[in-house]
N, C-alpha and C positions, 0 to 999 in steps of 0.2 A: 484526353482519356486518362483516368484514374486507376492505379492500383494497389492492389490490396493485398493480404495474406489470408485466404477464403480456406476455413473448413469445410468443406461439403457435404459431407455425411458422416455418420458412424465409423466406418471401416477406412473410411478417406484419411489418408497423412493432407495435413494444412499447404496448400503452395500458395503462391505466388499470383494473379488473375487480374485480368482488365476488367475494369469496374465503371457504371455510369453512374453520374452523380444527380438529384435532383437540384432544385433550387434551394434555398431553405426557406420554411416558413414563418408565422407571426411567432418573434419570440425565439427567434433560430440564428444561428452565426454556424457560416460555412469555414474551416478552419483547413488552412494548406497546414498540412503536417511538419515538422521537420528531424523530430526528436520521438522513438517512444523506446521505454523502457523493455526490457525482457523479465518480467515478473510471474510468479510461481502461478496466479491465479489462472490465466490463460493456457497452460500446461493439464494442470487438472482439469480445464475444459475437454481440454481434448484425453485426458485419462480418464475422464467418467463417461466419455462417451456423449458429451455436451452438455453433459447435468442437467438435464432439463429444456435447454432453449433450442428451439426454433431452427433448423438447419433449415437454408447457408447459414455456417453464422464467419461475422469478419471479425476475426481476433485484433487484442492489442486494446489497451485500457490508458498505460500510464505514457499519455504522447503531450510534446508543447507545440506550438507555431506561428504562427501569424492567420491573423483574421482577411479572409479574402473578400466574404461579403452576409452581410446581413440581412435577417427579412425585416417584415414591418415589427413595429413597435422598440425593436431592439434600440436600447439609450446607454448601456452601460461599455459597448466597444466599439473599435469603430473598423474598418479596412483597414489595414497597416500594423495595426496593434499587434506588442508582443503578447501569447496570452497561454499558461496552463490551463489545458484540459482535465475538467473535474470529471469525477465518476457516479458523485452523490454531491445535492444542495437543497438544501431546504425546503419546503415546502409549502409552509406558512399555512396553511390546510389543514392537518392533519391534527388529531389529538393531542399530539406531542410537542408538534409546534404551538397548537394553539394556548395549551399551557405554559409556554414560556420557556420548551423544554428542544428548542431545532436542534439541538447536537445530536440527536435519534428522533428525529425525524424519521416516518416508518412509510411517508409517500414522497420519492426524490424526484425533482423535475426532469422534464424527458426531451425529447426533440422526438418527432416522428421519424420511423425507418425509410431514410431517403435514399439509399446507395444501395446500386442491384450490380449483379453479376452480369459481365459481357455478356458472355457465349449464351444466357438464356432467357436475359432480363430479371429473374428471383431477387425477389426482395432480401436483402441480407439483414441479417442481426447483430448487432453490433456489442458487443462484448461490453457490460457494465454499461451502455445507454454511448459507449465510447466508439469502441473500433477504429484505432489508432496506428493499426500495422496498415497503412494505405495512405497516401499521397493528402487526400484529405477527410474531412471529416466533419459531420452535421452535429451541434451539439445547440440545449439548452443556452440560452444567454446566461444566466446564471452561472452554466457550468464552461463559460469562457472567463478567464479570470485575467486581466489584464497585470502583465507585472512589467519592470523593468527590464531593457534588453542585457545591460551589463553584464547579470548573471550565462555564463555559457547557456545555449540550449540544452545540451544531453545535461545539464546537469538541472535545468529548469522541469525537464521533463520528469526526474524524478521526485518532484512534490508533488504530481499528478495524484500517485497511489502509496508505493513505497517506502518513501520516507516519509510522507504525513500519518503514513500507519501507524509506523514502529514510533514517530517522535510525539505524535496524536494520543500513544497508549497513554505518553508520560503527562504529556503538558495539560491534554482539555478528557481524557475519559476518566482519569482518577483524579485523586487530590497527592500529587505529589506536590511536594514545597520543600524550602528551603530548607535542608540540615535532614531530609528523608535516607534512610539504606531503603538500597534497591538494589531488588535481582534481574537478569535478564538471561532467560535459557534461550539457547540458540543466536548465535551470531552473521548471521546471515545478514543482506542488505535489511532487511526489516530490523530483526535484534538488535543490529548495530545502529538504526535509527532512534531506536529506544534507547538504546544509551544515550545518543545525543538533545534527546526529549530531557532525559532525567538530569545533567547537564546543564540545560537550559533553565530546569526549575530549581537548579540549585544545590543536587543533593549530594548528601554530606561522603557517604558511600554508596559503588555501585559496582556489584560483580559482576561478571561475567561468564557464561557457563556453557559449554560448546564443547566437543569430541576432537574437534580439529586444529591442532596450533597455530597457522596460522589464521584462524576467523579470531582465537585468543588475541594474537599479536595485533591486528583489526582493531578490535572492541578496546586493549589497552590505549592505543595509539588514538581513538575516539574518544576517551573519557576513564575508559572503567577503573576503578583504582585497586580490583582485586579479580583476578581471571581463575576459573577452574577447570581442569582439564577432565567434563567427565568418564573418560574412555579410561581413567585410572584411578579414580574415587569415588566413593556413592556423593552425587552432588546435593542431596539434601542435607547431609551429615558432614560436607566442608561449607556447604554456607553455614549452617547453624555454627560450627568451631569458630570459622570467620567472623562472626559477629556476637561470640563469647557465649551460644547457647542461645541466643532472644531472638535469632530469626531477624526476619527484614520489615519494614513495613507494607513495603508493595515488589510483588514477586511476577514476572511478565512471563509468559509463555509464548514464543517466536514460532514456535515448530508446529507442526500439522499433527505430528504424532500426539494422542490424548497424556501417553507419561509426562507427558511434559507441563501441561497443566494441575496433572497430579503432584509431582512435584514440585511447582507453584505453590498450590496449597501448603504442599508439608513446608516450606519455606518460611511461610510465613510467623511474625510475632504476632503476640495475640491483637486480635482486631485492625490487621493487618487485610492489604487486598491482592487477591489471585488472580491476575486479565489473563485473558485469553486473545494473542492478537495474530497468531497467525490460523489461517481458513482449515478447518477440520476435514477430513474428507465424509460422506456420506455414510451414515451409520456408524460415525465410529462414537466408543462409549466410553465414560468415563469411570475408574474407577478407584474409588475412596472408601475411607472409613468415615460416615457422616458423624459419630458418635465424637470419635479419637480424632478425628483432621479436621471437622470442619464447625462441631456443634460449640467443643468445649475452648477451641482456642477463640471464637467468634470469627471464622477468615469472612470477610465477605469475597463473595466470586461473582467476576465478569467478563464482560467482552465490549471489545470494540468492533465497530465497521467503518474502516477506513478512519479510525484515530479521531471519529468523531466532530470531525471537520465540518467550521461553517469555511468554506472555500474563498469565500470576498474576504475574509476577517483573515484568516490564519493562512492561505499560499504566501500574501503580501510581508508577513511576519516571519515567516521561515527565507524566503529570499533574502530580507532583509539582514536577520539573522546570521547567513550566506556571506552575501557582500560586506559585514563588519567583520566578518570571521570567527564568529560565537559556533558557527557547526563549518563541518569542513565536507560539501555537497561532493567536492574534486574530490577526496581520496575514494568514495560511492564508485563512481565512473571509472571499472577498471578495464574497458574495451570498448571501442564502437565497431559497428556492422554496417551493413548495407540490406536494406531491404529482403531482397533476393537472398540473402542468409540465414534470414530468420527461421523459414521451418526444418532448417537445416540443425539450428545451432537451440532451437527451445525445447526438445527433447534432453538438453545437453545443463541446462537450467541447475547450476549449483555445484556443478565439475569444476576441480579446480582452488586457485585458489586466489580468483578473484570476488568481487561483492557484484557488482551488474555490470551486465551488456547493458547499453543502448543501440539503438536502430538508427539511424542516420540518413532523411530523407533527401 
């Protein structure tokens, strides 16, 4: 028997549930959990009231494990394999891929909903194609990505979502490169990925801009070479001082709140770019001067979904990255849990003054 962390309805708090598993099918890897993240997105599931999907639904998105068994066709893993769970992969179908263009890819491969709920048999839904807060887990071959075991689990598990996000904004959704300034508002496990993204490509300078000193002392300790504390400066008007008036070239927005891509924007030098990478809540709206912020300086504005991640190409790269010691996954990993913690402890998501919980199956 299998379990899980099952929201059940609307008004339901998330527990804990025995779970039946099917087989998987053509193109399927059944994956023993052992690692998942505690990530912001599954939080808002349950604060919007499941956005949209399907109750049951089985939370938990960003997990690693081992491969326990595959259906037919499956060539890329085997039984035994260490392997991240992806959220989105390709398509090679759609529009976007078919032009050349997978990093948005707009149809991600799926695995059928194979895992129900004990007590009534219900087909559950599994958060992002994933549902990762449970023992095991049905996923796309695709989105089983075989890596190296060297790397710790809790800390493999966080290339899953989190860190391929925030380090995803830097390296594959924009063009940052070598000798770029960059901003990064909000310091959280995503933010502080994004440093380690910008980092990675190189760049010349990279603030950092958070209300909290310790997520500052985080993001220095990551990379950043200029931190702001905005809880006691307008932070659009200390990066601009910071970098002598001309603004950054690419300006990251980590936070949910819309200001903060707002202030991306104003961040920016002329023909500079404004990402948008952390998940907005439902209805919320933006507000600029198109004329003054966004026409005459040329920003362009974006978004990423999950750092834009081909998964076969870039988990192997970021582990790798990992194990020479170019990004530091360890200091991410500031608690693990236990299963049975979790709907305890995700309400709780950002308290503190740690970067992530992991789950520990």
């Amino acid at each position: 028997m299998t379990r899980g962390v099952i929201y059940a309805e609307p008004e339901a708090a998330p527990a804990v549930e025995e779970l039946t598993v099917d087989s998987p099918g053509r193109r399927e890897v059944l994956v023993r959990v052992q690692a998942c993240g505690l990530c912001h997105s599954d939080l808002q599931i349950v604060e919007t009231k499941g956005r949209g999907m399907r109750f049951p639904i089985l939370l938990g998105h960003e997990g690693a494990g081992v491969v326990e068994e595959v259906g037919g066709g499956v060539t890329s893993v085997a039984p035994g394999d260490r392997v991240i769970v992806a959220w989105r992969a390709p398509c090679g179908e759609c529009p976007q891929c078919t032009r050349g263009d997978p990093r948005r890819c707009s149809s991600q491969l799926r695995a059928k909903r194979r895992l129900h709920r004990a007590a009534d048999g219900a087909l559950l839904t599994p958060v992002l194609r994933c549902g990762t807060f449970a023992d095991h887990a049905i996923v796309h071959e695709a989105c089983a990505v075989k890596v190296p075991e060297e790397l710790p689990i809790e800390q493999a598990s966080l290339i899953a979502c989190g860190f391929s996000t925030g380090a995803g904004a830097a390296l594959w959704a924009t063009p940052v490169q070598e000798g770029s300034w960059v901003a990064v508002i909000g310091c959280g496990g995503v933010g502080l990925a994004v440093v380690q993204g910008a980092l990675l490509r190189g760049a010349e300078r990279i603030v950092a801009v958070d209300v909290a000193p310790d997520k500052l002392a985080h993001a220095h300790a990551l990379g950043a070479t200029d931190v702001v504390d905005a809880s006691a400066v307008d932070p659009v008007e200390a990066v601009r001082e910071l970098t002598g008036g001309r603004g950054v070239e690419f300006a990251f927005s980590a936070i949910a709140a819309p200001v903060g891509l707002a202030q991306a924007i104003r961040m920016c030098a002329y023909a500079g770019w404004a990402t948008l990478v952390g998940m907005p809540a439902p209805g919320a709206a933006l507000d600029v001067d198109l004329d003054a912020d966004v026409f005459w300086p040329r920003v362009t504005i974006t978004t990423t979904h999950g750092g834009d991640t081909i998964p076969r190409e870039d988990f192997p790269f970021l582990v790798q990255a990992a194990l020479d010691g170019r990004i530091d996954l360890g200091r991410f990993v500031t608690s693990t849990i236990s299963l049975d913690e979790v709907p305890e402890r995700l309400p709780r998501i950002g308290e503190g003054s740690g970067i992530r919980t992991v789950a520990l199956m």
